[in-house]
N, C-alpha and C positions, 0 to 999 in steps of 0.2 A: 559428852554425848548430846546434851539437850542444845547446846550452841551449834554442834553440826548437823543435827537435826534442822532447827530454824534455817539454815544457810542451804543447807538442800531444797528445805520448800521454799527458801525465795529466789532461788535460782528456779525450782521449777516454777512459781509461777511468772516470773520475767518470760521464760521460754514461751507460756500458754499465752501471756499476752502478744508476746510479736506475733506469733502463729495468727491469732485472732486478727490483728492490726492487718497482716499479709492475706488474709483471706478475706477479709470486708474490703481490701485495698486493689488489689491485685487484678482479682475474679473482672471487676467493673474496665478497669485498664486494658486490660486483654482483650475482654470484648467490644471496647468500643474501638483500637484499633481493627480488630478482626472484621466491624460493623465498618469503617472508613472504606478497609480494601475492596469489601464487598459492594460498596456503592460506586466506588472509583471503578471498579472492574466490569459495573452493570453500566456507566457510561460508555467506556469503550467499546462495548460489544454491542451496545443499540446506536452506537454511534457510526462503529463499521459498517453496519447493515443499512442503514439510511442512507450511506454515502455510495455505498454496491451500489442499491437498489436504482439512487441517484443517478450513477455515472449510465443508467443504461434505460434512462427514461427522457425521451426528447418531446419536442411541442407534439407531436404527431402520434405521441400513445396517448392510447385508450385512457376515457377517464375513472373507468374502473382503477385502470393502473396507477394514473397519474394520486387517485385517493389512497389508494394504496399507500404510497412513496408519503403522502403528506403525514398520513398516522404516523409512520414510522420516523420522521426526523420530529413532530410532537413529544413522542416517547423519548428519542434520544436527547433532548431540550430539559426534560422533566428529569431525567434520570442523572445529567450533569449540571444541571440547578442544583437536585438533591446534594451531590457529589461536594458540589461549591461550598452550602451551608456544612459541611464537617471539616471539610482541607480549602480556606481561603487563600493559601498563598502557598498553593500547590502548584505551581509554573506548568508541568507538563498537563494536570486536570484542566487549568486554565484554558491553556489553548486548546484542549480539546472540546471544552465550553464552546469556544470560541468557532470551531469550526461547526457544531452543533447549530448555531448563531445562522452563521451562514447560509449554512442550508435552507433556515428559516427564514432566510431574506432580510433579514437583523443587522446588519450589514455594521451600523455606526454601533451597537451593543458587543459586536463581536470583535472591532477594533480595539474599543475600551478594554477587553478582559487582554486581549496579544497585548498590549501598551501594559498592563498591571503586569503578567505575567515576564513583560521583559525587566521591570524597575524591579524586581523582584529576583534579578542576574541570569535566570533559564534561559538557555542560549539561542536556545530554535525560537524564540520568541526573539531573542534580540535581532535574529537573521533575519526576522520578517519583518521588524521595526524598521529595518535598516533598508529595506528595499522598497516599503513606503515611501518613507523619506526620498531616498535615490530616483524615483519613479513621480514624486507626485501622488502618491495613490494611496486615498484614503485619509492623507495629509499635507501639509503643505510641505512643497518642495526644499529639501535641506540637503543640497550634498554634501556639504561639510561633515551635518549630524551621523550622515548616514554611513560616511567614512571613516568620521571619530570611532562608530559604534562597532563596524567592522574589524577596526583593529584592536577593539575590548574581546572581539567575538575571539580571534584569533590568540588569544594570550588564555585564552579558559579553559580547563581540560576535557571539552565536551566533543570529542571525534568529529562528529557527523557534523555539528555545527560549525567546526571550525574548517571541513572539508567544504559544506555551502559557501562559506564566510569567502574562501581564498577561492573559488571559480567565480566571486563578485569580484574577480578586479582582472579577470577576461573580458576581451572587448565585447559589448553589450550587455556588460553589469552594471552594479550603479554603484560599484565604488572606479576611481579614477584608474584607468587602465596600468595595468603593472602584470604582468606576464610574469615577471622574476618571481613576483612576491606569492603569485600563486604556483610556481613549480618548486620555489626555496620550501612551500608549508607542504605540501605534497609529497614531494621528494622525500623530505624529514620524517614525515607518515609512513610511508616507504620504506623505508630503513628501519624501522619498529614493527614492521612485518604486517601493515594496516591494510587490508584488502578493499575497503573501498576507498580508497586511495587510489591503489594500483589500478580501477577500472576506472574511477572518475579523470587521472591523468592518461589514461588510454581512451578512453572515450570523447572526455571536451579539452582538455590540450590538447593531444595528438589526431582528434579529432576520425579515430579508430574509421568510421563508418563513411568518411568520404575520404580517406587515404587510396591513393590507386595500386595495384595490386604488387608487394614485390619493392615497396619505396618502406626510407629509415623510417615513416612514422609509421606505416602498417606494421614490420617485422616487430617493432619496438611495441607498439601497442600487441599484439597478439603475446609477444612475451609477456608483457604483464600481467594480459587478460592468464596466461597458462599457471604462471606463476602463482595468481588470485585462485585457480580454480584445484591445481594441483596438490600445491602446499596447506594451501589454507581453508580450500571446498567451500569458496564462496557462492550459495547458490545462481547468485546472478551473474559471476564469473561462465559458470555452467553452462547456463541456459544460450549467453551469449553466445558462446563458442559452438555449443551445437547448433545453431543458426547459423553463422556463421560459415560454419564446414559444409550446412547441411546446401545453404544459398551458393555459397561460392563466388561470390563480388569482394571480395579480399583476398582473399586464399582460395589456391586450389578446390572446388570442389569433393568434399570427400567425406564419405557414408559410414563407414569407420570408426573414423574420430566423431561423429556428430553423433551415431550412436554412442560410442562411448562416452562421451560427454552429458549427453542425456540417462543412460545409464547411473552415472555418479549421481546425479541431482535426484534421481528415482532414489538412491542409496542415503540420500542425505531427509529423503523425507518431503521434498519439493512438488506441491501436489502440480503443476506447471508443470513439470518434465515431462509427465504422462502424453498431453498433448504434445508436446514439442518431439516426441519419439512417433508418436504417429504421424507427425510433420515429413519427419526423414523419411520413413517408409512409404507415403504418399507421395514425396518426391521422386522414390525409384520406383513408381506406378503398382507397388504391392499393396493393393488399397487393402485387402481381406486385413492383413498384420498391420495395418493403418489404422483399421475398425477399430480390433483386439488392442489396441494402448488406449483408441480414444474411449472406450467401454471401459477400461480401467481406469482413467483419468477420473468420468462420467459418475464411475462407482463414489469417489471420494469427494463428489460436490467440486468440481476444477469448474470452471464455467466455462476456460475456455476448450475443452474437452467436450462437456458435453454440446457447445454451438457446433462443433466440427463433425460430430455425430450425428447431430439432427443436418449437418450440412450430405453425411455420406447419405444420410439416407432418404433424402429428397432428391438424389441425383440417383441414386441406384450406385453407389459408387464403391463393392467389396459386399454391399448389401443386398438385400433384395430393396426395391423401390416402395417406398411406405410414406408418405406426407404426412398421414397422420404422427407417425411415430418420430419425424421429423419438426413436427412441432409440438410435441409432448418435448424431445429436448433442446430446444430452441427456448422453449418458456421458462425451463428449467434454470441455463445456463443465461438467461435476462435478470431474473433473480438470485442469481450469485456474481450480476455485475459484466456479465459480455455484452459488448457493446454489438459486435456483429450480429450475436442473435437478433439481438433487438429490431437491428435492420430486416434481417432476413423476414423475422415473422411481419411487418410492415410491410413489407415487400408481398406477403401473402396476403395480407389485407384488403392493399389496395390492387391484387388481381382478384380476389373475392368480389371487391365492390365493385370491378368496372364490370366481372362477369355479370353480377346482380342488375346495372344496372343496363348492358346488353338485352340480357334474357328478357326483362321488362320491359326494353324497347319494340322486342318483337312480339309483344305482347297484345301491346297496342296498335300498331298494325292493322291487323284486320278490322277493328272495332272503327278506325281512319275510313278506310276504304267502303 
C-alpha cells in the first residue's frame, strides 16, 4: 500500500511539473507568434494604403494631399521596420519592406532587402533580382545571372512566380527569348487546372487584346479566359470577359454575357464588379441602373465605383446634376486609389482657378481706366 502510494504521488507530481513547465513555456511562445502576425499584418495594411493613396497623387495635387501621402508611407516604413526586427528572414515581409522603401525614395535600401529576400530562395523576390540584372536596373547588367536565376525561379513550387519567371523569356523580357519554354511552363499549369495561367497564356502569348475578331488566337484565348472564369471563378477571368462582351473588339458585342459575367464576380465578392456592371448598363445608355451598381460599388469603398459616380453626377447623367456631390465622390474614390478621380477633381481645380483668376481680371478693369 505505502509503495503505491509513493508511485501515485510521484507520478502526480511529474504530471504537476510538465503542466507547470507548458505553462511558463507555452503562454510566452504563443503570444509572441500571435505578436509576429500582428505586426506583419500592420505592415501590409499601411503599406497598401500608401501605395492607393500613391498611385492616385501626381506632381499637380495639392500639398495638403501630397502631406497627406508622405505621413502615410512614414507610417508604413515604421510598421515594416517593426515587422523586420521580429521575422528577419521573412522573404515575403522583406519585400514588402522593400516596397515600403520605395515609396520612400530609398531606392538603393529597398534593393538591399529584394537582394536578401531572394538569397533567402522567395521567389517573387528572385523574379525581380532577375529583371534587374536582365535590364541593368538598379544593378549591373548580367544576363547570364538573370537567366541562371530564372530557370531556379521555374523549378520552385511557387505559382505566380514561376508564371512571371516563364513570360521573361517573351520577346521583351530579360531572359533570352524562348517562346517554347514559356508555353511548355504554362501549358503544364494548365493542365493542373491553374487559372492564372490560362489568362496569362490568353492574354501575353496569345496576346487576347490585340487578336482580330473571330482568328485562332481570339477563339483560343476567350476559351481560356471561359474556362478561368467558369470552372474555376477566377475574379480577373470575370472581370475580363465582361469588358470584353461589354466593349465588343474581340467578340461579338453582347449585354448578356457581360452582365452575366459581372454578375459571377459580384457573387464571388469582387468589389470591382460593381463598377464594371454599371459599365454595361451605361453602355446600353440606361444611365439610372448605371447609377444604382455604381452606388452599390460606392457603398463598399470600390474606388473605381465611386470616380464613375461622382463622373454621373457632374454630368447629370441618370442623376440629377450636383458638382458638389460629384466631388464629395471623386475625393472619396482618390483615396481608395482612382487614378481618374484624381484627374477629374484637377480638372475642377484648374477651371476654379482660371474662373478665379477671370473674375479678378475684371476686377481690375475699371480701377485701369
Amino acid at each position: 500500500m505505502i509503495s503505491q502510494y509513493f508511485k501515485l504521488s510521484k507520478t502526480v507530481l511529474v504530471f504537476k511539473v510538465l503542466m507547470f513547465f507548458l505553462l511558463i513555456t507555452k503562454t510566452p511562445f504563443a503570444s509572441t507568434v500571435s505578436e509576429n502576425e500582428k505586426v506583419k499584418t500592420d505592415c501590409k495594411i499601411k503599406l497598401e494604403q500608401a501605395r492607393l493613396w500613391i498611385r492616385a497623387t501626381d506632381f499637380n495635387a495639392p500639398e495638403e494631399e501630397k502631406s497627406k501621402v508622405k505621413v502615410a508611407v512614414v507610417d508604413a516604413n515604421k510598421a515594416c521596420t517593426a515587422a523586420i526586427k521580429l521575422a528577419p528572414g521573412d522573404g515575403e515581409l522583406l519585400v514588402n519592406s522593400a516596397y515600403a522603401l520605395f515609396a520612400a525614395e530609398k531606392k538603393k535600401e529597398a534593393v538591399k532587402l529584394i537582394e536578401k529576400a531572394s538569397k533567402t530562395g522567395y521567389p517573387p523576390a528572385m523574379v525581380m533580382v532577375a529583371r534587374y540584372l536582365g535590364r541593368g536596373e538598379y544593378m549591373e547588367k548580367d544576363a547570364e545571372g538573370a537567366w541562371l536565376l530564372l530557370l531556379k525561379i521555374l523549378k520552385t513550387e511557387h505559382v505566380s512566380a514561376q508564371i512571371q519567371a516563364a513570360l521573361e523569356f517573351l520577346p521583351g523580357g530579360v531572359g533570352p527569348e524562348n517562346i517554347k519554354r514559356t508555353k511548355t511552363t504554362l501549358l503544364s499549369l494548365i493542365e493542373k487546372g491553374n487559372s492564372e495561367a490560362m489568362i496569362a497564356y490568353a492574354m501575353k502569348v496569345l496576346k487576347l487584346q490585340e487578336a482580330k475578331p473571330g482568328s485562332k488566337e481570339s477563339k483560343e484565348g476567350m476559351k481560356l479566359l471561359e474556362q478561368a472564369a467558369r470552372e474555376l471563378k477566377n475574379p480577373k477571368a470575370l472581370i475580363f470577359l465582361s469588358l470584353l462582351y461589354n466593349q465588343g473588339n474581340i467578340v461579338p458585342r453582347n449585354a448578356q454575357k457581360a452582365i452575366e459575367y459581372a454578375q459571377l464576380a459580384i457573387d464571388r465578392n469582387v468589389p470591382r464588379a460593381y463598377g464594371t456592371m454599371g459599365q454595361v448598363y451605361q453602355n446600353q445608355g440606361d444611365n439610372e441602373k448605371a447609377v444604382a451598381w455604381f452606388e452599390k460599388g460606392a457603398a463598399i469603398d470600390d474606388g473605381f465605383s465611386q470616380g464613375m459616380l461622382g463622373f454621373m453626377y457632374s454630368g447629370g447623367f441618370g442623376v440629377k446634376q450636383d458638382i458638389e456631390k460629384a466631388i464629395t465622390w471623386w475625393k472619396k474614390a482618390r483615396w481608395n486609389g482612382d487614378r481618374m478621380a484624381a484627374s477629374y477633381l484637377q480638372v475642377h481645380r484648374d477651371k476654379k482657378k482660371a474662373q478665379k483668376a477671370w473674375e479678378d481680371s475684371q476686377k481690375e478693369k475699371p480701377n485701369k481706366q
